[in-house]
C-alpha positions as CSV (number, residue, x, y, z in Angstrom):
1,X,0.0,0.0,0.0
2,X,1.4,3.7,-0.5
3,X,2.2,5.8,2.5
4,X,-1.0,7.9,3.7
5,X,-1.1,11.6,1.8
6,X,-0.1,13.3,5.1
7,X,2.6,15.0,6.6
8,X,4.1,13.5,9.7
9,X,6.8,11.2,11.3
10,X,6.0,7.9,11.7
11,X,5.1,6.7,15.3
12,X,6.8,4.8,18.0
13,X,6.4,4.4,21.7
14,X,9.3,2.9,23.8
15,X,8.9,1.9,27.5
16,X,11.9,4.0,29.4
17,X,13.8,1.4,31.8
18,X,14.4,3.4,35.1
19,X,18.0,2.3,36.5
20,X,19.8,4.7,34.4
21,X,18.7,7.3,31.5
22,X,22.4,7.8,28.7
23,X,21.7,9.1,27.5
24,X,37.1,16.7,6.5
25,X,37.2,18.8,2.3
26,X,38.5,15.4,0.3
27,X,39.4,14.7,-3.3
28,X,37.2,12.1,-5.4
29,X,38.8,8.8,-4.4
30,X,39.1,5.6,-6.8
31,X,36.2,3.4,-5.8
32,X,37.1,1.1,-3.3
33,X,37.7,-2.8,-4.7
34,X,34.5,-4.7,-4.5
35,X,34.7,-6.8,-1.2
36,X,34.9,-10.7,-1.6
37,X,31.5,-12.3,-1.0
38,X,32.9,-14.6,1.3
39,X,33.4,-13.7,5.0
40,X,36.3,-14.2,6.7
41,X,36.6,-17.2,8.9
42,X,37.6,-15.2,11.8
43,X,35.7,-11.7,13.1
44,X,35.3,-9.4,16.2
45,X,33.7,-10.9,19.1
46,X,32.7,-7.5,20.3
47,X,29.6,-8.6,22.0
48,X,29.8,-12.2,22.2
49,X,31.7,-14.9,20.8
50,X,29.1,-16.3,18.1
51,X,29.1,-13.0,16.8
52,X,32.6,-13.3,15.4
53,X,31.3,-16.8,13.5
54,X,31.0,-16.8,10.2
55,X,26.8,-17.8,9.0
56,X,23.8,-17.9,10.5
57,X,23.7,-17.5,14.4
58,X,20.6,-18.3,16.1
59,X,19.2,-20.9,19.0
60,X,16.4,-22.2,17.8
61,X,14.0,-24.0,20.3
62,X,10.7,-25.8,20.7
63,X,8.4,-22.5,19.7
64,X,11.0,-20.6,18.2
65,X,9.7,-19.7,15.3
66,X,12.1,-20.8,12.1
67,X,14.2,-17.9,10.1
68,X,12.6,-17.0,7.0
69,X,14.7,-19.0,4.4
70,X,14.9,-16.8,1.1
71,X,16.9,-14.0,3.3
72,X,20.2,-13.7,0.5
73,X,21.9,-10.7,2.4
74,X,25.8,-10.6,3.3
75,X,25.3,-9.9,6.6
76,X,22.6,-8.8,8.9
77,X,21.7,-8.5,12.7
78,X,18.5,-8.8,14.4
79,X,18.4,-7.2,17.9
80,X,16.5,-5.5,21.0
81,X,16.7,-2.6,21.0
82,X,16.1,-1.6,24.8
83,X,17.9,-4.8,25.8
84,X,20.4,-4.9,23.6
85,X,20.0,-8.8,23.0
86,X,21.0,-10.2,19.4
87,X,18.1,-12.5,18.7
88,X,20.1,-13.3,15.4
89,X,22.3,-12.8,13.1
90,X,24.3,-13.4,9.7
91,X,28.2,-12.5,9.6
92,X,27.1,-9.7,11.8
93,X,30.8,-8.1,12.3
94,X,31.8,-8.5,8.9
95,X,33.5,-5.3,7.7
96,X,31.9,-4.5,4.8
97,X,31.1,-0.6,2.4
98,X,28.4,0.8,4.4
99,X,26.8,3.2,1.7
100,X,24.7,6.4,3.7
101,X,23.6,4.3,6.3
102,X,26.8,5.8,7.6
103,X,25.3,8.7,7.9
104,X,23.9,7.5,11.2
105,X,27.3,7.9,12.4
106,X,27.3,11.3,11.3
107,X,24.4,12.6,12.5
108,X,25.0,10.9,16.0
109,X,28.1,12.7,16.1
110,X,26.9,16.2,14.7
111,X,23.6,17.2,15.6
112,X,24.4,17.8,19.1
113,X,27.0,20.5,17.8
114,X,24.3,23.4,16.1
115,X,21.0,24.5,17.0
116,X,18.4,23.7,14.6
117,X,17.5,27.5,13.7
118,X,21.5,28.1,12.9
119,X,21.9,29.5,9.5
120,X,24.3,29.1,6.8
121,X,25.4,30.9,3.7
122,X,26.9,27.8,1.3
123,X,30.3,28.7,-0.4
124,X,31.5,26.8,-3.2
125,X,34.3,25.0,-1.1
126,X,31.2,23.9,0.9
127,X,30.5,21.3,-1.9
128,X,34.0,20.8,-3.0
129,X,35.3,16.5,-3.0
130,X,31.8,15.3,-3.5
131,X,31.8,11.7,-5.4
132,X,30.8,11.2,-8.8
133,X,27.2,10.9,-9.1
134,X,26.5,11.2,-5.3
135,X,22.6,11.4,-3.8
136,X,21.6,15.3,-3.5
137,X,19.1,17.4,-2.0
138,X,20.0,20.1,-4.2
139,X,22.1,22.6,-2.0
140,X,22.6,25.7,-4.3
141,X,25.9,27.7,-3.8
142,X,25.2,31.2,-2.4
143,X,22.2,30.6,-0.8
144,X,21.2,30.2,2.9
145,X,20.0,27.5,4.7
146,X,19.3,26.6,8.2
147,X,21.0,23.2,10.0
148,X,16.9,21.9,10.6
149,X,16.9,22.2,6.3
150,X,20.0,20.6,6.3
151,X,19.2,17.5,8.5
152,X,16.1,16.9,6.7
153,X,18.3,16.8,3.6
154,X,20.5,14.7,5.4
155,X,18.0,12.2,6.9
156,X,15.1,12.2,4.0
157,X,17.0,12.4,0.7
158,X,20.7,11.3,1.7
159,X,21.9,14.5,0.7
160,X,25.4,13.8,0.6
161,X,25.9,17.7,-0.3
162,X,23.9,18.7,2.8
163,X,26.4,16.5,4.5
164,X,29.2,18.3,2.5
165,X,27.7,22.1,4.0
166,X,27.5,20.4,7.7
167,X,31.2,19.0,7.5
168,X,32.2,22.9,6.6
169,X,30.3,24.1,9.3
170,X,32.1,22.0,11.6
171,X,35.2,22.7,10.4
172,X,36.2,20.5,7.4
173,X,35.4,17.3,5.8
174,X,38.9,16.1,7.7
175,X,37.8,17.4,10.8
176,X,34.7,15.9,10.4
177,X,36.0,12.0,9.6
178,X,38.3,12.5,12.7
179,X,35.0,13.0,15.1
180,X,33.1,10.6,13.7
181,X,36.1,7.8,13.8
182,X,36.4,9.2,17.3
183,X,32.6,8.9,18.3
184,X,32.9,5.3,16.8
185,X,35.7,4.3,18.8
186,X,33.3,5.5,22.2
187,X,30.5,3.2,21.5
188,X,33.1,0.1,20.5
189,X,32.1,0.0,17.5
190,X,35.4,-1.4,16.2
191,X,34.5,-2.7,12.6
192,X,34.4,0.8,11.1
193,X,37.0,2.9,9.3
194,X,35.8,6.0,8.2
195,X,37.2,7.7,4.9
196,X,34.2,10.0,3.9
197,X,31.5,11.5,6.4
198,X,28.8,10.9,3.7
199,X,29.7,6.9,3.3
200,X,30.4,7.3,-0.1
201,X,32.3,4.5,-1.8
202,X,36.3,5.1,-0.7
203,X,39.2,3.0,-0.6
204,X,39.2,1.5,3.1
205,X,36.0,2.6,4.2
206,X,34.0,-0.1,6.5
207,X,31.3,-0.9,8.6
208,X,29.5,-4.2,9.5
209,X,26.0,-5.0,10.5
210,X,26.7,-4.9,14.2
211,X,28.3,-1.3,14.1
212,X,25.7,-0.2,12.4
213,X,23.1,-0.9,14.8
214,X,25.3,0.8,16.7
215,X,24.9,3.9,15.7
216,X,21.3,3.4,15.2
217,X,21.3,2.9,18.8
218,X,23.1,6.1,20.1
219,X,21.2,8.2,17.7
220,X,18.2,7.0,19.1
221,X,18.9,8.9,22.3
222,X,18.5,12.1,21.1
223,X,15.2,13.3,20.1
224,X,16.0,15.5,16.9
225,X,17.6,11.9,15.5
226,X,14.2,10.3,16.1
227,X,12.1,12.5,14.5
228,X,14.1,13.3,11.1
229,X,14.8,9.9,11.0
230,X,11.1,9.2,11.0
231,X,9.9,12.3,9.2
232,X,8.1,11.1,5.9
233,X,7.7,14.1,4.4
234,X,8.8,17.7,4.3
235,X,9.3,21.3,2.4
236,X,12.5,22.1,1.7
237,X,13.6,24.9,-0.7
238,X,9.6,25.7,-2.2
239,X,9.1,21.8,-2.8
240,X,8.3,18.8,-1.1
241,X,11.1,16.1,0.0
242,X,9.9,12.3,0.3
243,X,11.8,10.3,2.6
244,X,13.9,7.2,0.6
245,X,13.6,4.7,3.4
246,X,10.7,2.7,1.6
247,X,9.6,1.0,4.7
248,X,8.8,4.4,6.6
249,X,7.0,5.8,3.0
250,X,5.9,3.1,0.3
251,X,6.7,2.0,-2.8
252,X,4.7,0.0,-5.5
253,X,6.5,-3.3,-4.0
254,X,6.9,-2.4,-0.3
255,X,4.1,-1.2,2.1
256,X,4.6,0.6,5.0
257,X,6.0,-1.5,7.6
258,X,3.5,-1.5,11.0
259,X,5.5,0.1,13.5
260,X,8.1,1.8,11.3
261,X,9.9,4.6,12.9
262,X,13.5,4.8,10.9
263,X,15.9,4.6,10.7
264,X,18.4,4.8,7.6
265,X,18.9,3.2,3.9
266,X,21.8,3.4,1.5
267,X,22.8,2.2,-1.8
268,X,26.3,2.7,-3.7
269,X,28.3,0.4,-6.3
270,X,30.4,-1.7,-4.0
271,X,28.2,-1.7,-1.1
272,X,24.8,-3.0,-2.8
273,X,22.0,-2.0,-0.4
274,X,22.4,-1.3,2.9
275,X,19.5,-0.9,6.0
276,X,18.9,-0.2,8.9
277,X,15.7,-0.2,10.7
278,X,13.9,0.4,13.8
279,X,9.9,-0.5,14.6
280,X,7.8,-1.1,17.5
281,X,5.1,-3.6,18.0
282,X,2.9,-4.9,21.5
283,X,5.9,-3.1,23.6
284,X,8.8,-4.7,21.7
285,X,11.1,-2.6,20.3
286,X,13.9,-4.1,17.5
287,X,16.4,-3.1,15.3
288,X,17.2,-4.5,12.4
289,X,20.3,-4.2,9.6
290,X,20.6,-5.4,6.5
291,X,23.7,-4.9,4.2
292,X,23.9,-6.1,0.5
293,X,21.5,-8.8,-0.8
294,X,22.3,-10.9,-3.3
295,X,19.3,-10.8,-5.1
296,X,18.8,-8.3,-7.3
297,X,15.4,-7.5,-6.9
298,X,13.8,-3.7,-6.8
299,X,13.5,-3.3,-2.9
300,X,15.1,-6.6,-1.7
301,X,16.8,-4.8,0.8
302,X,13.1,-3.6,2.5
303,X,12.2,-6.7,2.0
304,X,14.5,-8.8,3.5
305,X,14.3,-6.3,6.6
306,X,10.4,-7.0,6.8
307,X,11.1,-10.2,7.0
308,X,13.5,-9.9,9.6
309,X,11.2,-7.8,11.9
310,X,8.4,-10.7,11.7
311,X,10.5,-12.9,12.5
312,X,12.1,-11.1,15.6
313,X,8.9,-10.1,16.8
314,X,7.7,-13.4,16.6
315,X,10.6,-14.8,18.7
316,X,11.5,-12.2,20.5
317,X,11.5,-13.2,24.4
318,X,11.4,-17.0,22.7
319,X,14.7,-17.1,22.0
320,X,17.9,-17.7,24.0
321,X,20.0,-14.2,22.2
322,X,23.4,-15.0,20.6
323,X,24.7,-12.1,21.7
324,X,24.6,-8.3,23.2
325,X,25.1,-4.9,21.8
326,X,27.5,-3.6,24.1
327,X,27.2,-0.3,25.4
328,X,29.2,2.7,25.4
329,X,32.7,3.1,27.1
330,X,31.6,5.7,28.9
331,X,28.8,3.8,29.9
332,X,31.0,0.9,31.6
333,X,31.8,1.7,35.2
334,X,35.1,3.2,36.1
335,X,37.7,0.8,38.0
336,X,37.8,0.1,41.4
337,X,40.5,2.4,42.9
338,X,43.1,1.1,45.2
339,X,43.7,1.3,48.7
340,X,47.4,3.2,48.3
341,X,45.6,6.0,46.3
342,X,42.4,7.0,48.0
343,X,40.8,8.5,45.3
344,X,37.3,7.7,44.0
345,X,37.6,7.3,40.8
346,X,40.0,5.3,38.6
347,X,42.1,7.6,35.9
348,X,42.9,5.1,33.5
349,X,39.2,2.7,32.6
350,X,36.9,2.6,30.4
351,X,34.6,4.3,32.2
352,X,36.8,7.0,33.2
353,X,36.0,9.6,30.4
354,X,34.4,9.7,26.7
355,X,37.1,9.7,24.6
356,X,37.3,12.9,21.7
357,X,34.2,13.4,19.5
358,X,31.9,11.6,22.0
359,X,28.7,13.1,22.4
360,X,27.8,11.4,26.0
361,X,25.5,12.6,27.8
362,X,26.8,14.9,30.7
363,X,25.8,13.0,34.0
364,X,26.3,10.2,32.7
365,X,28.7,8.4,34.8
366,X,28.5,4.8,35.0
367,X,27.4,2.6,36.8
368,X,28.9,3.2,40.2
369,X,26.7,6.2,40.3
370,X,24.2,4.3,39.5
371,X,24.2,2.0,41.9
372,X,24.8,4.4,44.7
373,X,21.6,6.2,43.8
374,X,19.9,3.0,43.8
375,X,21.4,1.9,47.4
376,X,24.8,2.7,48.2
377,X,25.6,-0.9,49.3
378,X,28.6,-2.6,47.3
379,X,26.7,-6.2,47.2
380,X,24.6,-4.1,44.7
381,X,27.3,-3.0,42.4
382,X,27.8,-7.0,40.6
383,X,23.8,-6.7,39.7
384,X,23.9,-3.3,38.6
385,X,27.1,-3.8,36.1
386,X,25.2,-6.5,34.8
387,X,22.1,-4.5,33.9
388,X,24.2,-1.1,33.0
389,X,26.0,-3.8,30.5
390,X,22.7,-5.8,29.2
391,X,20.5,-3.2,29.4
392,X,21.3,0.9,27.7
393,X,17.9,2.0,27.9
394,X,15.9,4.4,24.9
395,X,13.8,7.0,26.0
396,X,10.0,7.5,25.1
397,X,10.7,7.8,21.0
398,X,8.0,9.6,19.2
399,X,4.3,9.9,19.9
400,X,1.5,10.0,16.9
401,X,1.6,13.3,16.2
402,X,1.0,15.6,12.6
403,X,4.4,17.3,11.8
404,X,3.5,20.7,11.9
């Protein structure tokens, strides 16, 4: 069926969990070779050991429901979001081209930095080292635009020029890679290499399922990433954008997926189609990505992702998860500190402070503030590490509401 002839953002309601609340300009490369389609035998175990398996990862059960069989994707990941438990998945760290679904990464990384009525005057170096026939929203040199134009061009149209006209504004496209690799590196998301800020197709530039979801995860925090990431529909410069994530707005082929609320879709030579997706149905809340089908079929990409969110609605609470998406490192709790130095805090861990480019929430602090709030007593601290770890809560996400 074809999305409804209305503005708005697609709706979706997330139960908050109450322990704790977290919260460069570059020449046209070469395109990068196109990756192998076998995995490699060995991969990151970042969040469990069957996530570094090559294949299919999944305990199925008596009334766990089987894996849809005609799913021809390189790699994909089926998750929880509020839990974080992988409830499946397919060569999920498998480093492959990510296409504009790395755009997730930029916008997690960026939109904390401008307020939304900022405006900008675009200068030609603005749109300088753009990629031969990248996505556009149609940026026009000399004229003035504010950032809330520019993330809807960003978010609904994959305007890799509106992410060109951001990257100036925070410096350069340079600058821009180095806060994004940075950010990356804070929520252990190890499989990426960032080379452009737009995901472009470059030499070197990676990403894998799990990373992906990620990002999805962290931008999901922040309220102006939920709703342009679920915004169907808007005016920008005297006409009307349509969001390209067919799940969220229809095609011929693909409905509107029940529940839709984002997140991001890509496409580009050597990375084939690429998606991630977020949707809520009867309180359950999952992510999915989906990163270069095989079959090459107008939408597979929507498709297979469908599929995937039947599926892990179905067995979702059914069954036993493969694995965790681990939280940020400034998330963990700090270390212990020792007797000789007296000091409450450890210098060195994890925990101690977001590393450069992270866009943590300020009171965030781990989870030995966490578990002081909720008792003070040490015999609490092993349960709360667990949940902290098992458990990075998303706020209330967006309520059924026109766009104005």
């Amino acid at each position: 069926m074809p999305a409804p002839n209305k503005t708005g953002r697609r709706s979706l309601l997330i139960t908050s969990a109450t322990l704790l609340s977290l919260s460069a300009t570059a020449p046209v490369a070469l395109a990068a070779p196109t990756p192998t389609a076998t995995p490699p035998a060995h991969m990151s175990t970042v969040g469990g050991a069957r996530l570094g398996q090559p294949g299919t990862q999944v305990e199925l059960a008596p009334g766990v429901p089987v894996l849809p069989k005609d799913i021809t994707a390189r790699s994909w990941i089926v998750t929880d979001a509020e839990s974080g438990q992988v409830l499946a998945s397919h060569n999920a760290h498998w480093e492959l081209p990510p296409a504009s679904t790395l755009k997730m990464l930029f916008a997690d990384t960026l939109l904390p930095r401008f307020p939304k009525n900022e405006t900008h005057k675009v200068a030609p170096s603005d749109l300088a080292g753009m990629g031969d026939g990248s996505s556009v929203v149609g940026i026009k040199e000399g004229h003035t635009y504010t950032v809330h134009d520019l993330w809807l061009g960003v978010f609904l149209r994959s305007g890799n020029d509106a992410v060109h006209v951001l990257s100036a504004m925070n410096g350069n496209v340079r600058q821009t890679v180095e806060d994004m690799q940075a950010h990356a590196e804070e929520l252990q998301a190890k499989d990426t290499h960032v080379v452009s800020p737009d995901g472009y197709d470059e030499p070197g530039q990676v990403s894998s399922a799990y990373d992906l979801t990620l990002f999805a995860r962290s931008g999901l925090q922040k309220k102006d990433f939920r709703d342009y990431c679920s915004t169907v529909r808007a005016s920008f410069g005297g006409r009307e954008i349509r969001n390209t994530n067919r799940l969220l707005s229809g095609d011929t082929d693909v409905p509107v997926y029940q529940g839709i609320a984002g997140v991001k879709n890509g496409n580009t030579t050597n990375a084939g189609a690429t998606f991630t997706g977020v949707a809520e149905r009867g309180g359950k809340v999952l992510l999915v990505t989906v990163m270069h089908p095989e079959r090459p079929e107008h939408n597979e990409v929507y498709k297979e992702a469908a599929k995937l969110l039947d599926w892990g609605f179905r067995a979702d609470g059914k069954v036993t998860p493969v694995g965790e998406l681990v939280p940020p490192k400034s998330a963990l709790p700090s270390p212990a500190p020792s007797a000789s130095d007296g000091k409450s805090e450890g210098r060195d861990g994890p925990g101690a402070r977001p590393v450069a480019g992270s866009t943590a929430r300020p009171g965030s602090r781990g989870v030995g503030t966490a578990a002081a709030i909720a008792g003070g007593a040490l015999v609490l601290l092993a349960g709360a590490v667990f949940l902290i770890n098992r458990r990075w809560p998303l706020p209330d996400l967006m309520r059924r509401r026109p766009r104005p």
